[in-house]
C-alpha positions in Angstrom: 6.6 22.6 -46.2 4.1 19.6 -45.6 4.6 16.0 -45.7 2.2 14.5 -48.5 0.3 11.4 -47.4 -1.1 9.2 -49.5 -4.8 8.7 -49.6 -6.5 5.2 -50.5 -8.8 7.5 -52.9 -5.5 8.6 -54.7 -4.1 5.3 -55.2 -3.8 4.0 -59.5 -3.1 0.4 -59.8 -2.2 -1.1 -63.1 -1.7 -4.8 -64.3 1.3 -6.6 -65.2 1.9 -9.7 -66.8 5.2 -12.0 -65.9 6.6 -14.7 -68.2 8.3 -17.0 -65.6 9.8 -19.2 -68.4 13.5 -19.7 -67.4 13.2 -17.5 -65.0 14.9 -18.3 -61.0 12.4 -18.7 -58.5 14.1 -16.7 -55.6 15.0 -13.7 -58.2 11.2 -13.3 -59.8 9.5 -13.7 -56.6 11.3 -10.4 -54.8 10.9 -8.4 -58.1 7.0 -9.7 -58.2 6.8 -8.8 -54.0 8.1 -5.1 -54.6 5.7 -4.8 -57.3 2.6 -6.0 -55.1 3.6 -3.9 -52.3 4.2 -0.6 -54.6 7.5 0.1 -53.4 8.3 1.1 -56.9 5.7 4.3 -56.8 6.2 7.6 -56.0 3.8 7.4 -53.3 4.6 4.4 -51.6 3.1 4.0 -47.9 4.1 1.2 -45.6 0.9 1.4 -43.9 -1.2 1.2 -47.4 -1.3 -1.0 -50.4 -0.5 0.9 -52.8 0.8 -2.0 -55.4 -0.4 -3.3 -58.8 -1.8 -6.6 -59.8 0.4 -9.3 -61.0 -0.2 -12.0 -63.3 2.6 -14.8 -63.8 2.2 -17.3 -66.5 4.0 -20.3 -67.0 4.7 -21.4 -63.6 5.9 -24.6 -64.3 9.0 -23.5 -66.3 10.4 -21.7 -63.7 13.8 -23.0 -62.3 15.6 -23.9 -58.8 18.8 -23.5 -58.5 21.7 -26.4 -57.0 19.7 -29.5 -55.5 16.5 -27.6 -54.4 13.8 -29.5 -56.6 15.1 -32.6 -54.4 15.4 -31.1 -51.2 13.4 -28.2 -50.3 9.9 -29.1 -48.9 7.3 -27.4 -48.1 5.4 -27.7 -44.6 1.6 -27.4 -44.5 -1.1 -29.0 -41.2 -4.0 -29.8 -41.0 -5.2 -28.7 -37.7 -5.4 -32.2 -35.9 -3.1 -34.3 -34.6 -0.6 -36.1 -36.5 -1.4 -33.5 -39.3 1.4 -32.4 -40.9 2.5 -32.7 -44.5 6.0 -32.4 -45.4 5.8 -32.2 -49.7 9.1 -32.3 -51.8 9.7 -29.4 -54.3 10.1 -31.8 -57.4 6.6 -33.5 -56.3 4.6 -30.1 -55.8 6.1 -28.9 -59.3 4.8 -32.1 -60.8 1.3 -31.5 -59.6 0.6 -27.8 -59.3 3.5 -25.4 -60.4 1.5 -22.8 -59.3 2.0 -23.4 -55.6 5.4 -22.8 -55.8 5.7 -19.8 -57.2 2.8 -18.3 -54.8 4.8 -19.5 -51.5 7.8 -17.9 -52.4 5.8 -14.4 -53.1 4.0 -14.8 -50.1 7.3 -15.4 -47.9 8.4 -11.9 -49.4 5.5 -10.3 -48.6 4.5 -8.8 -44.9 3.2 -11.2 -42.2 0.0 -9.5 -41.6 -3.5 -8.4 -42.9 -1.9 -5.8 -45.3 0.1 -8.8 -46.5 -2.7 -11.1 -47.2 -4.9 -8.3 -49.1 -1.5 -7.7 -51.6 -1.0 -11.5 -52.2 -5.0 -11.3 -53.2 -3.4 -9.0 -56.2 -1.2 -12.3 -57.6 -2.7 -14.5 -60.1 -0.4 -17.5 -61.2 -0.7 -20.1 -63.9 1.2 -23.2 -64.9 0.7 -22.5 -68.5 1.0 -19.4 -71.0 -3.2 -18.8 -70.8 -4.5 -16.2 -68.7 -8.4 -15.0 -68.3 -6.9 -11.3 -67.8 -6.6 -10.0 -71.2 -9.8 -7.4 -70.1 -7.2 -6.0 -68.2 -5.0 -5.3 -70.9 -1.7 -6.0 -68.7 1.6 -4.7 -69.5 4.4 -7.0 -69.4 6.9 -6.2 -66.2 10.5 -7.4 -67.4 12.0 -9.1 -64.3 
C-alpha cells in the first residue's frame, strides 16, 4: 500500500460564482477560504494549491452582524512615519465594498506565499456584473 501524492500536473481547478447578497460576512468568507485552498477535493495537499477560482458578486450587499459597520476598522500604513490609517467598516463599504469582503478571505487564508498565490484565485465585485462568463462558473451555494 502507497501513499498517493498529489502532483501540480494532476491538479483540475474549476470556477465558481458567489452571490453575496444577504449573505454574513464572517460565514461566506470561511466557506469561500476552504474553497480557494481545495480543502473540499479528494486530493487536497497542505503543501499545494489545489483550490478553484472564486468569483463573488455583489459585495456591497453583504451584511455585519451587531454594531460592526460602526466599529470594526481596518488598519493599513504606509511605510513612513506617522503612516497609519485606521478606516471604519461603514466608510470602506461606502467606497469600495469590495475591500471588505477580500480582507476577511485573506484573514482565513494562510500567512505565507502559498496564501498569497490562492487569494490571486478571488475575484470580487460590488455589483451583480462579472467579466468571467468565458469561464462558464458554477454557482457555489454558501
Amino acid at each position: 500500500m502507497s501513499t498517493h501524492v498529489t502532483k501540480p500536473s494532476e491538479i483540475v481547478r474549476r470556477h465558481y460564482v458567489v452571490d453575496a447578497d444577504g449573505q454574513i460576512l464572517g460565514r461566506l468568507a470561511s466557506k469561500v477560504a476552504t474553497v480557494l485552498r481545495g480543502k473540499g477535493k479528494v486530493n487536497y495537499s497542505p503543501h499545494l494549491d489545489t483550490g478553484d477560482f472564486v468569483i463573488i458578486i455583489n459585495a456591497a450587499k453583504i451584511e455585519l452582524t451587531g454594531k460592526k459597520l460602526d466599529k470594526k476598522t481596518y488598519f493599513s500604513h504606509s511605510g513612513y512615519p506617522g503612516g497609519a490609517r485606521y478606516v471604519r467598516a461603514s466608510k470602506l463599504m461606502e467606497t469600495r465594498p469590495q475591500e471588505v469582503v477580500r480582507r476577511a478571505v485573506k484573514g482565513m487564508l494562510p500567512k505565507n506565499t502559498l496564501g498569497r498565490n490562492m487569494l490571486k484565485k478571488l475575484r470580487v465585485y460590488a455589483g451583480p456584473d462579472h467579466p468571467h462568463q468565458a469561464q462558464r462558473p458554477e454557482p457555489l451555494e454558501v
